[in-house]
N, C-alpha and C positions, 0 to 999 in steps of 0.2 A: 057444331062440334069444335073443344076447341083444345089446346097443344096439339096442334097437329095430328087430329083426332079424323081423319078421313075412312071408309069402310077398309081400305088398303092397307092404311096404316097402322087399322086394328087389326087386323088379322097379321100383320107384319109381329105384332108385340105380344099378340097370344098364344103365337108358333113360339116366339122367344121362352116367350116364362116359362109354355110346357117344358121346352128344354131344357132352361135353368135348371130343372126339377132335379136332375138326373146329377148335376153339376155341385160337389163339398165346395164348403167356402173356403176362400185364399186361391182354388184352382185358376192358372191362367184359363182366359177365353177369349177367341176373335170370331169373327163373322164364317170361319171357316169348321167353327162345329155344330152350326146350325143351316149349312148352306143347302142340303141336299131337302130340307124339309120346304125352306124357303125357296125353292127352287121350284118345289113340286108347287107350291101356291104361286107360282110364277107373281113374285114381287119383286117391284122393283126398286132399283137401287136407294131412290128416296127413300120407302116405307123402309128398307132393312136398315138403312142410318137412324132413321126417326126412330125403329125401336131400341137399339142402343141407347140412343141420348135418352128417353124415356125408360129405360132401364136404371140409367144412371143417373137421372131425377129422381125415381124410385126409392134408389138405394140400394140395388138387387146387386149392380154394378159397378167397378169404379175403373176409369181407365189411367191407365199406368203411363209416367210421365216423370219428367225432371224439369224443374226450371234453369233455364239458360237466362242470362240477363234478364232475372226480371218477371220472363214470361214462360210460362207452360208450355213444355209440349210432350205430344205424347207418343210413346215410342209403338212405332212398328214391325211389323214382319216380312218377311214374305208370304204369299198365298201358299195355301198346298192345294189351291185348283189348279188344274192346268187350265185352264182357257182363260186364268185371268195372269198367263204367260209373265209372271215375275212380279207383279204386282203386289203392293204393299199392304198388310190390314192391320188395323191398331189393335191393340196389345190392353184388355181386361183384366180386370178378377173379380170374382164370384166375393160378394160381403157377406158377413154373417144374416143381415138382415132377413127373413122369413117370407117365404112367397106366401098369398093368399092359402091358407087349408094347411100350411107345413108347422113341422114342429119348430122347435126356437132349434136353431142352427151353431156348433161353433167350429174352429177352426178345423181341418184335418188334419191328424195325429201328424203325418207328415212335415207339415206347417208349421208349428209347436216346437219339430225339433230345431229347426233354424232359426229359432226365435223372431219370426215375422209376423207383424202385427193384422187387423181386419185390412183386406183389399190389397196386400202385398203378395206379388211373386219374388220367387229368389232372382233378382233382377239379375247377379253377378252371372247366374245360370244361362238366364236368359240370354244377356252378351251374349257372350263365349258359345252357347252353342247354336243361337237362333239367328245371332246377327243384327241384333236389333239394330236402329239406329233413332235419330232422337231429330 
C-alpha cells in the first residue's frame, strides 16, 4: 500500500470524503466536523492526520496559512471538543474541486460576496472571532 495507504488509514479518508459531501466549497473545515464519525470508527490520531494531508494532495482541501519569513504556517484554532481541553486544530477550506460521483462544484453564494477566491475563508473573520493564531 502506498501514501500512507494502511486499512486504517483508509477508512480514516473514506469517513472524510463522505463528509466532504455535505461541505460548499470555500466553507472553513478542521478536524472537529468530522470528529464524532471518526470517533465511532475509533481512529486514531495518525490515520485522521493522514486523511487531511491526503485530502489536501487530492485537492478536495486546502489549509489555511500565511507565510512568515519565508515559511508557511498554518493557522489554527481552538477545538470545540472538550476532551481535547483547549487544544489547537488547523484551519481548512473546502476547493471547488469535485469529489468522486459529485457534480462540478463552485463557490458559495456566500463566498462570492467577499470576493474570495477557491480555498479561502474570510481570514479577517476568522481572527477576530476564532482567535486564530499563526
Amino acid at each position: 500500500m502506498s501514501r500512507g495507504k494502511t486499512p486504517g488509514a483508509e477508512e480514516a479518508y473514506r469517513i472524510l470524503v463522505a463528509t466532504l459531501r455535505g461541505v460548499y466549497a470555500g466553507e472553513r473545515w478542521t478536524m472537529d466536523a468530522w470528529r464524532e464519525q471518526a470517533d465511532l470508527a475509533q481512529l486514531s490520531s495518525r490515520e485522521k492526520a493522514r486523511a487531511h494531508e491526503r485530502a489536501c494532495e487530492d485537492g478536495y482541501l486546502v489549509a489555511l496559512g500565511a507565510v512568515v519569513g519565508g515559511v508557511f504556517h498554518t493557522f489554527s484554532i481552538r477545538s470545540t471538543h472538550k476532551a481535547g481541553h483547549g487544544r489547537r486544530v488547523i484551519v481548512y477550506a473546502r476547493t471547488t474541486k469535485s469529489l468522486p460521483g459529485q457534480p462540478a462544484m463552485e463557490l458559495h453564494h456566500e463566498h462570492h460576496s467577499t470576493g474570495q477566491v477557491e480555498g479561502q475563508a474570510n481570514l479577517l473573520e476568522l481572527v477576530k472571532e476564532e482567535g486564530v493564531t499563526v
